[in-house]
C-alpha positions as CSV (number, residue, x, y, z in Angstrom):
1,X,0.5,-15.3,5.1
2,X,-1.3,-11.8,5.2
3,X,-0.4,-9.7,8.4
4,X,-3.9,-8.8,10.3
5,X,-5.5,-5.2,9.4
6,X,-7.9,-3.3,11.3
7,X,-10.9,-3.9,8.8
8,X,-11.4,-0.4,7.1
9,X,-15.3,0.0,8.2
10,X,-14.4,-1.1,12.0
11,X,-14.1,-0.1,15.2
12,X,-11.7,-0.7,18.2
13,X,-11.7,0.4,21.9
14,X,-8.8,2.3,23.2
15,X,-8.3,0.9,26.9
16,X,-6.4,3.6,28.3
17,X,-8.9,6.5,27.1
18,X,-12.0,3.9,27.7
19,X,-14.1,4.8,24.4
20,X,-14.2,3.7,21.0
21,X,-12.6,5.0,18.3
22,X,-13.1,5.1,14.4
23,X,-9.8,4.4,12.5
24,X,-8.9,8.0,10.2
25,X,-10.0,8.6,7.1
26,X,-6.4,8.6,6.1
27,X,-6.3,5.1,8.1
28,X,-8.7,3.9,6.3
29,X,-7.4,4.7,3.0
30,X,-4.2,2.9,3.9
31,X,-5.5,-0.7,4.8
32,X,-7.9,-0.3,1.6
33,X,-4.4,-0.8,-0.3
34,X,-3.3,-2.7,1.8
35,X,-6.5,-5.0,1.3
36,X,-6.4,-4.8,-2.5
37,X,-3.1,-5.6,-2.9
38,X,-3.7,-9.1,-0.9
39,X,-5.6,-10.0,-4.2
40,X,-2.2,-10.1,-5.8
41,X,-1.7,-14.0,-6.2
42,X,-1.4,-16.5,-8.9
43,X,-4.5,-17.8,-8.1
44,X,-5.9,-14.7,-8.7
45,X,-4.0,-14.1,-12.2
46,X,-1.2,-12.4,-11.4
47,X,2.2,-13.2,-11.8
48,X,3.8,-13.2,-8.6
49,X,2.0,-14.4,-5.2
50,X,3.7,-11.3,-3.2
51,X,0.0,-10.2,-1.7
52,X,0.1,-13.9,0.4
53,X,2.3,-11.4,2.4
54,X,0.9,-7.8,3.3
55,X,3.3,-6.2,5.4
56,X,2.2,-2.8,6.7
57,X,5.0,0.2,7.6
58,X,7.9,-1.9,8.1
59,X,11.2,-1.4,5.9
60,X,13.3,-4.8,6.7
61,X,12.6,-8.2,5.5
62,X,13.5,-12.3,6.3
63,X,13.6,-13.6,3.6
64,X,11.5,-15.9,4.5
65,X,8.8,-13.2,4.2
66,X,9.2,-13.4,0.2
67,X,7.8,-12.9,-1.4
68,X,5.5,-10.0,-0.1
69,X,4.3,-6.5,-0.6
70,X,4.8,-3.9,1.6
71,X,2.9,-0.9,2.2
72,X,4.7,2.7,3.0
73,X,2.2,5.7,3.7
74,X,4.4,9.1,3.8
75,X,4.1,12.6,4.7
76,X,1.2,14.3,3.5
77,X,0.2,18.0,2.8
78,X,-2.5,20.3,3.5
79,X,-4.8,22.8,2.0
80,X,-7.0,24.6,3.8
81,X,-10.5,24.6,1.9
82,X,-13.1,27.9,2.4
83,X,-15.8,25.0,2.9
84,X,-14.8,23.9,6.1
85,X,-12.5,21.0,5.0
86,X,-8.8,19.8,4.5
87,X,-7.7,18.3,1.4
88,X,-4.5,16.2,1.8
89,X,-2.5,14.5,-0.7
90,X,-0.7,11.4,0.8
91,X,2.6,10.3,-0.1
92,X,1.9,5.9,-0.2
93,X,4.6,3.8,-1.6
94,X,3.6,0.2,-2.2
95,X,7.1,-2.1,-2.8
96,X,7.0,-5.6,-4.0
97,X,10.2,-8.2,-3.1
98,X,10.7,-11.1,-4.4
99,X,13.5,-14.0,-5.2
100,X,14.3,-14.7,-8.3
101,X,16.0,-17.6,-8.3
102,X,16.6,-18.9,-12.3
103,X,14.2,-16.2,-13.3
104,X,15.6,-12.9,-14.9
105,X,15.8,-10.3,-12.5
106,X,14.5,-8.4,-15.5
107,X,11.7,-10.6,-16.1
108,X,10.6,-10.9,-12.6
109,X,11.1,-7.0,-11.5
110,X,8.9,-6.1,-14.3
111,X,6.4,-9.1,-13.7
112,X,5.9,-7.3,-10.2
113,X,5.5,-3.6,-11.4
114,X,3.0,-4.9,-13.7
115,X,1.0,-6.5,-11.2
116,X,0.9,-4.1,-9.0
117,X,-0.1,-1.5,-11.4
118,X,-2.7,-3.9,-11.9
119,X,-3.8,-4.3,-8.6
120,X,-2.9,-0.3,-8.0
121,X,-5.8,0.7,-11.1
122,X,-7.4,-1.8,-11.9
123,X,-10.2,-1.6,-9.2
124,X,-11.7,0.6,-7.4
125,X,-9.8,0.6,-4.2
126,X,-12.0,2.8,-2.1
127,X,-14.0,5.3,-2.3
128,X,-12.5,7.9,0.5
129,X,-9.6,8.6,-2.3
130,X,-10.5,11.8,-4.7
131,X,-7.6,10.1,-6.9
132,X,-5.3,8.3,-7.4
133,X,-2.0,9.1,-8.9
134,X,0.8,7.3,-9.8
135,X,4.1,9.1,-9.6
136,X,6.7,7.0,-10.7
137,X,7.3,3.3,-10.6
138,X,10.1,0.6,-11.1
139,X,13.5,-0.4,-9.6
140,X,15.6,1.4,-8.0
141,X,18.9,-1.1,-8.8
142,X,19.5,-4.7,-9.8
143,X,20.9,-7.3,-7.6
144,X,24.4,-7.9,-7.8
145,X,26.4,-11.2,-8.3
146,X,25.3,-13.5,-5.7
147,X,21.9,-11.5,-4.7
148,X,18.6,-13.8,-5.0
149,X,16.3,-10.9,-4.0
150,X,14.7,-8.2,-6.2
151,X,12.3,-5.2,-5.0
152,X,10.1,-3.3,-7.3
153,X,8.7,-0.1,-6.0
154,X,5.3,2.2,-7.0
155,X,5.1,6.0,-5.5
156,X,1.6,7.3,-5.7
157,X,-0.3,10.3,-4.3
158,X,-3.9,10.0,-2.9
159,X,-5.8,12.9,-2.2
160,X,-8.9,13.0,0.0
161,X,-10.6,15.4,2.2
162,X,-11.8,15.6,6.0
163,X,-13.2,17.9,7.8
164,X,-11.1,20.3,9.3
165,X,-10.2,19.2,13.0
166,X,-12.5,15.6,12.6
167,X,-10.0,13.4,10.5
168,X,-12.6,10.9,11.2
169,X,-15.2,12.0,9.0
170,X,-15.6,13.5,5.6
């Protein structure tokens, strides 16, 4: 099951300020991941069926929830630009868990980095990003004796622009 995001193009009304609001560029960016990495499934060719579960900001798991991908946006910086806007580069982290049961950890853990990698480059995710880069990628360390659960994790950087003091528009 895919936890509900805000759709990227829509809009939602704050009741406490009593207007609408756009969701951030940087927002936006966010569940456009989040949306492409729902498309990692076996149905869709992939080797795992961790994008059934899109989790968004949240660091501990059921296990139940396996398997599942979850979705990390960091710290960003800032750079002033002389044409009126800022241009970040955003920290995201996308992390695949899964159990591996008789499968390798091995096998599996690299099943998962490739499908993500996949998922992460092989489409055009959105079109707010100036890039995309990927940082670093893999596992950070193997289950021990008696563990059934493996993660897998990708770092990237995506840099985009706004307008300075409007984070809303580009």
């Amino acid at each position: 099951m895919t936890e509900i995001f805000v759709p990227p193009a829509s809009v939602s009304v704050v009741a406490s300020l009593g207007y609408i609001v756009a969701p951030t560029i940087r927002a936006r960016i966010i569940h456009a991941f989040a949306d492409a990495m729902a498309d990692v499934t076996i149905d869709n060719g992939y080797h795992t069926d961790a994008g059934k579960n899109v989790i968004l900001c949240r660091r501990s798991l059921d296990p139940a929830e396996l398997p599942c991908i979850v979705i990390l946006p960091g710290m960003e910086t800032a750079e002033r630009l002389a044409s009126g806007y800022c241009y970040c580069t955003m920290r995201l982290g996308v992390e695949s868990h899964a159990i591996f049961g008789a499968v390798s950890a091995s096998v599996i853990s690299e099943n998962m980095l490739g499908d993500m990698l996949r998922a992460l480059f092989g489409q055009s995710i959105t079109t707010l990003a100036d890039d995309i880069q990927y940082e670093s990628g893999g596992i950070d360390s193997y289950p021990e004796s008696g563990e059934v659960a493996i993660g897998v994790k990708v770092n990237l950087n995506i840099k985009y622009n706004y307008l300075i003091g409007d984070p809303y528009s580009q």
